[in-house]
N, CA, C and O atoms as a MOPAC input file, in Angstrom:
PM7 MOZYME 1SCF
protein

 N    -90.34100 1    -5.90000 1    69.89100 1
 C    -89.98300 1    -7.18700 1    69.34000 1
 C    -88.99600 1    -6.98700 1    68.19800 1
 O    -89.03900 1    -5.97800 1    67.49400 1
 N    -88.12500 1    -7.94100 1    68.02700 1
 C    -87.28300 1    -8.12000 1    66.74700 1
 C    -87.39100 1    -9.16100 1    65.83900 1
 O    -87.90800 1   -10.27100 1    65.96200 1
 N    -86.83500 1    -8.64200 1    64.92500 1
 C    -87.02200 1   -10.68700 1    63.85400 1
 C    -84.99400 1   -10.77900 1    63.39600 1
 O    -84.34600 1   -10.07400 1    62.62300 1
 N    -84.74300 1   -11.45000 1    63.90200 1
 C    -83.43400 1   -11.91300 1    63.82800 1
 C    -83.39100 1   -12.73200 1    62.64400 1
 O    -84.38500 1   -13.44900 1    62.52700 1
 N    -82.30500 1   -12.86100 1    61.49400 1
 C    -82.28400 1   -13.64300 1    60.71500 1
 C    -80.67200 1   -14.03000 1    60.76300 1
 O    -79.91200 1   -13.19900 1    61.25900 1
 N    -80.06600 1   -15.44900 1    60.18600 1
 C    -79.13700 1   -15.65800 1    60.48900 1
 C    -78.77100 1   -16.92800 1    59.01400 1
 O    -79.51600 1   -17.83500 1    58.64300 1
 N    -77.54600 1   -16.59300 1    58.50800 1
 C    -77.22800 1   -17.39900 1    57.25700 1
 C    -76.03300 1   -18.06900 1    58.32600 1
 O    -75.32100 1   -17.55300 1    59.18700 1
 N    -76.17500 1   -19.36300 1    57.86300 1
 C    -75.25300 1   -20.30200 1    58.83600 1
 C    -74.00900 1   -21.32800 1    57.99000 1
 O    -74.76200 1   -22.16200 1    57.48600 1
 N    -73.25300 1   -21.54600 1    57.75900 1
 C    -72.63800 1   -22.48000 1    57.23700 1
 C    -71.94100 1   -23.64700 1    58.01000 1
 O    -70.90700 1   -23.64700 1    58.67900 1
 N    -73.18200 1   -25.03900 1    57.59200 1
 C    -72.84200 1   -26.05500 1    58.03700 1
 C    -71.23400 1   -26.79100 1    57.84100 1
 O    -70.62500 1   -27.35400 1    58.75000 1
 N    -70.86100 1   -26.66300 1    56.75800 1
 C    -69.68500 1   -27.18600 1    57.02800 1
 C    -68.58700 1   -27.20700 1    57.81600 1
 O    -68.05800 1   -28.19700 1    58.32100 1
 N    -68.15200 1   -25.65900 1    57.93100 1
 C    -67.46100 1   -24.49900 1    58.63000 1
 C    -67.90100 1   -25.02700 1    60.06900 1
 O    -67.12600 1   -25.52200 1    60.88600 1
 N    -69.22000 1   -24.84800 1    60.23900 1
 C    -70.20100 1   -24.68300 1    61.50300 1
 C    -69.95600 1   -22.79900 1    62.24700 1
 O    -69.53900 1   -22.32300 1    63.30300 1
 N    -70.34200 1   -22.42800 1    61.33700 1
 C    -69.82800 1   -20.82900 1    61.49900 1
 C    -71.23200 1   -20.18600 1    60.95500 1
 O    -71.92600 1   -20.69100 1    60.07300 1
 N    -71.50800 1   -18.99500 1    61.64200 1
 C    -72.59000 1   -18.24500 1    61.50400 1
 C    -71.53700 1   -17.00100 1    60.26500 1
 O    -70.45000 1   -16.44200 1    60.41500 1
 N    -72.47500 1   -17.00900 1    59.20200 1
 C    -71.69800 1   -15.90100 1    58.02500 1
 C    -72.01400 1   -14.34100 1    58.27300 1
 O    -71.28900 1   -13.37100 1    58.49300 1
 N    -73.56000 1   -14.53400 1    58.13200 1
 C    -73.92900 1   -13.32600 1    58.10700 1
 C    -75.05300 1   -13.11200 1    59.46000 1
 O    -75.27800 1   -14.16200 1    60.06000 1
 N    -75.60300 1   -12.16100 1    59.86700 1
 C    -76.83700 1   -12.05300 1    60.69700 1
 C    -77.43600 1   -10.64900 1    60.72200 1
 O    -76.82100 1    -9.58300 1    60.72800 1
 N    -78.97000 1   -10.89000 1    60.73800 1
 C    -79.46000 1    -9.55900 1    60.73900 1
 C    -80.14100 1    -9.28000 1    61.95000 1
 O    -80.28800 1   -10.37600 1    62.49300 1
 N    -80.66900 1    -8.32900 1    62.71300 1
 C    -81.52900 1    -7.85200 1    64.20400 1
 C    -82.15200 1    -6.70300 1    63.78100 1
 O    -81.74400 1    -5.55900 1    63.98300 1
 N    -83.20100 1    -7.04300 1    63.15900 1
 C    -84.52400 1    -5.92900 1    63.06300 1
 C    -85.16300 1    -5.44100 1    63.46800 1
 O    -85.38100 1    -6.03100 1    64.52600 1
 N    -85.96400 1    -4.34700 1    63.38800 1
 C    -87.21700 1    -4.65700 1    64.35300 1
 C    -88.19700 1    -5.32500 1    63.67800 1
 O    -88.05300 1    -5.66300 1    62.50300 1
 N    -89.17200 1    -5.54400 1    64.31000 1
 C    -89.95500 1    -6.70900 1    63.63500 1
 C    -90.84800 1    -6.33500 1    62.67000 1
 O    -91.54900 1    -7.17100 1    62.09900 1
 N    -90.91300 1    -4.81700 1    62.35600 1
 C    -91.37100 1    -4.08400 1    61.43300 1
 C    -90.67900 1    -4.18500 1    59.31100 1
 O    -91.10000 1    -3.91000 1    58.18700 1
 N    -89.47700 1    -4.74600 1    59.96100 1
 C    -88.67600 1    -4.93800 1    58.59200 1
 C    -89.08900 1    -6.45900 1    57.78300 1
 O    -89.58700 1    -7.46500 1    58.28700 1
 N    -88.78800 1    -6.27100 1    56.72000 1
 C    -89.56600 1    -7.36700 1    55.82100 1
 C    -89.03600 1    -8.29000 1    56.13400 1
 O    -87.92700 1    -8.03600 1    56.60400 1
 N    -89.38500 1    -9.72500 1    56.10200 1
 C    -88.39700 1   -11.11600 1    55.94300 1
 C    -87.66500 1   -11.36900 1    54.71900 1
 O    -86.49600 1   -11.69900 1    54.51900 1
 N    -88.83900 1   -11.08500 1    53.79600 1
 C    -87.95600 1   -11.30200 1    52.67100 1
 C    -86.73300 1   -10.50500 1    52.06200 1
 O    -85.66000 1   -10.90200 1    51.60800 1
 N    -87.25900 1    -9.27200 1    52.21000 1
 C    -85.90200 1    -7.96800 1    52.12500 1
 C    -84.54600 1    -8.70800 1    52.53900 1
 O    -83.52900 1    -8.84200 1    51.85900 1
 N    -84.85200 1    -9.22800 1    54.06100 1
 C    -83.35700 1    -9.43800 1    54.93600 1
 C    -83.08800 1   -10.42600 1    54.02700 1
 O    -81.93200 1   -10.38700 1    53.60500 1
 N    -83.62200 1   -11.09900 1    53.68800 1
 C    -83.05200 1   -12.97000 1    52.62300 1
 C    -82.37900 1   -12.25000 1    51.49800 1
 O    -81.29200 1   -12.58100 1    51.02400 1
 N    -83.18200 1   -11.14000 1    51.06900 1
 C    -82.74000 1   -11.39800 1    50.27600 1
 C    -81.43600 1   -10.45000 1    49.90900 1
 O    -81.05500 1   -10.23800 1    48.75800 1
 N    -80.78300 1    -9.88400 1    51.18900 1
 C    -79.29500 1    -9.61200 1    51.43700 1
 C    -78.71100 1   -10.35700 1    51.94900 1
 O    -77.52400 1   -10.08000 1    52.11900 1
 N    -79.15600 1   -11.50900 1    52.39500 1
 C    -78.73900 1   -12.70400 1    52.60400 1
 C    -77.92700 1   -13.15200 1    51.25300 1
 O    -76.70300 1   -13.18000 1    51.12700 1
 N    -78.97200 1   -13.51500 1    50.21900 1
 C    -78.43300 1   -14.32400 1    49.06000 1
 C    -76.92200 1   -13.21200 1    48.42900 1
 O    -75.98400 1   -13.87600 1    47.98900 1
 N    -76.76900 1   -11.88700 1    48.40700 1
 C    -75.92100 1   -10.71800 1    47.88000 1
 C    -74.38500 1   -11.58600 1    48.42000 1
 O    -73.26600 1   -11.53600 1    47.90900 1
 N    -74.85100 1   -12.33500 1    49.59700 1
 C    -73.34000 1   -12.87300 1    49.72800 1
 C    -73.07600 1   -13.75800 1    49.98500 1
 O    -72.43400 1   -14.08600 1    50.98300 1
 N    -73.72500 1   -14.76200 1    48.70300 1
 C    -73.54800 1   -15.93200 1    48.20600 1
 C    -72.92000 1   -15.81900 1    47.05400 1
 O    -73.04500 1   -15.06700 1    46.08800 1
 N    -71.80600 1   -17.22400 1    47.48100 1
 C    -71.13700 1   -17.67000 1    45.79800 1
 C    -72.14400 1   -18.26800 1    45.05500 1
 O    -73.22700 1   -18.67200 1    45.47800 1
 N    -71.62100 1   -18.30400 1    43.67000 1
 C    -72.82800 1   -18.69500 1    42.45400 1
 C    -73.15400 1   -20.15600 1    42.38000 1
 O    -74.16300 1   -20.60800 1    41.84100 1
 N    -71.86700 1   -21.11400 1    43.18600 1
 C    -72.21800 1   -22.51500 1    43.40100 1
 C    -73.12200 1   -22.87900 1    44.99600 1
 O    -73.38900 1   -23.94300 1    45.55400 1
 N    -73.35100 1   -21.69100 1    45.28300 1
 C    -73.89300 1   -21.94000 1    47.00400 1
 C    -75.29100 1   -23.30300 1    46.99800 1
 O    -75.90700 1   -23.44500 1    45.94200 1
 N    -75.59600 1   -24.03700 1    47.99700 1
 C    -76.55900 1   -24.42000 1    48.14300 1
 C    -77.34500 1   -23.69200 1    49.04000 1
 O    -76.50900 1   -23.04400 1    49.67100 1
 N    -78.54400 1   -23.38600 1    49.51300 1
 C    -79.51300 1   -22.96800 1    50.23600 1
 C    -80.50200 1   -24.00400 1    50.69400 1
 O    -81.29500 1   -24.61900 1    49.98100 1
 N    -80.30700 1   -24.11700 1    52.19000 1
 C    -81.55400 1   -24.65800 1    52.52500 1
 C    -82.30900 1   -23.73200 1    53.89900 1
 O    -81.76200 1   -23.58900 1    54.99200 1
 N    -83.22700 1   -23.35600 1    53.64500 1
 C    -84.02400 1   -22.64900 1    54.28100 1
 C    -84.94400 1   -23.02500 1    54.94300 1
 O    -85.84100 1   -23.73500 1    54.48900 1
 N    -84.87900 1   -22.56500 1    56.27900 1
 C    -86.20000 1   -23.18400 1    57.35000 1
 C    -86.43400 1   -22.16000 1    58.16000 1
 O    -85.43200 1   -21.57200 1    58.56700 1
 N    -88.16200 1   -21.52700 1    58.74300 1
 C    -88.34100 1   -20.88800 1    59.23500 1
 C    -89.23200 1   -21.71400 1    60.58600 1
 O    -90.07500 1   -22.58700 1    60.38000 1
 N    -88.83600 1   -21.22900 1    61.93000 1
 C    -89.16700 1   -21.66400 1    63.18500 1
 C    -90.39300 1   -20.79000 1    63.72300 1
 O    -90.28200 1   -19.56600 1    63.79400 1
 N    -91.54400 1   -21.43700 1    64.09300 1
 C    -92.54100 1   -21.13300 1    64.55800 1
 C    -92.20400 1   -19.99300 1    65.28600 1
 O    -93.06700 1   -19.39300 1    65.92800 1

């Protein structure tokens, strides 16, 4: 199994960043190389799918 994570930008409608783990790797770890490439005005809205 994997845990895929994916930072998306609605405006754009463009996928920025994405990660493919195995499902052994943290969630939060990946977020939080997620946020490393965000500007300092970014908004975040975050949702996780069953």
């Amino acid at each position: 199994m994997s845990l895929v994570l994916q930072m998306f930008d609605p405006v754009n409608k463009m996928t920025i960043d994405v990660f493919i783990e195995p499902k052994s790797a943290g969630e939060r770890e990946l977020t939080a190389f997620h946020f490393l490439k965000l500007m300092p005005i970014s908004i975040v809205l975050a949702s996780q799918l069953p």
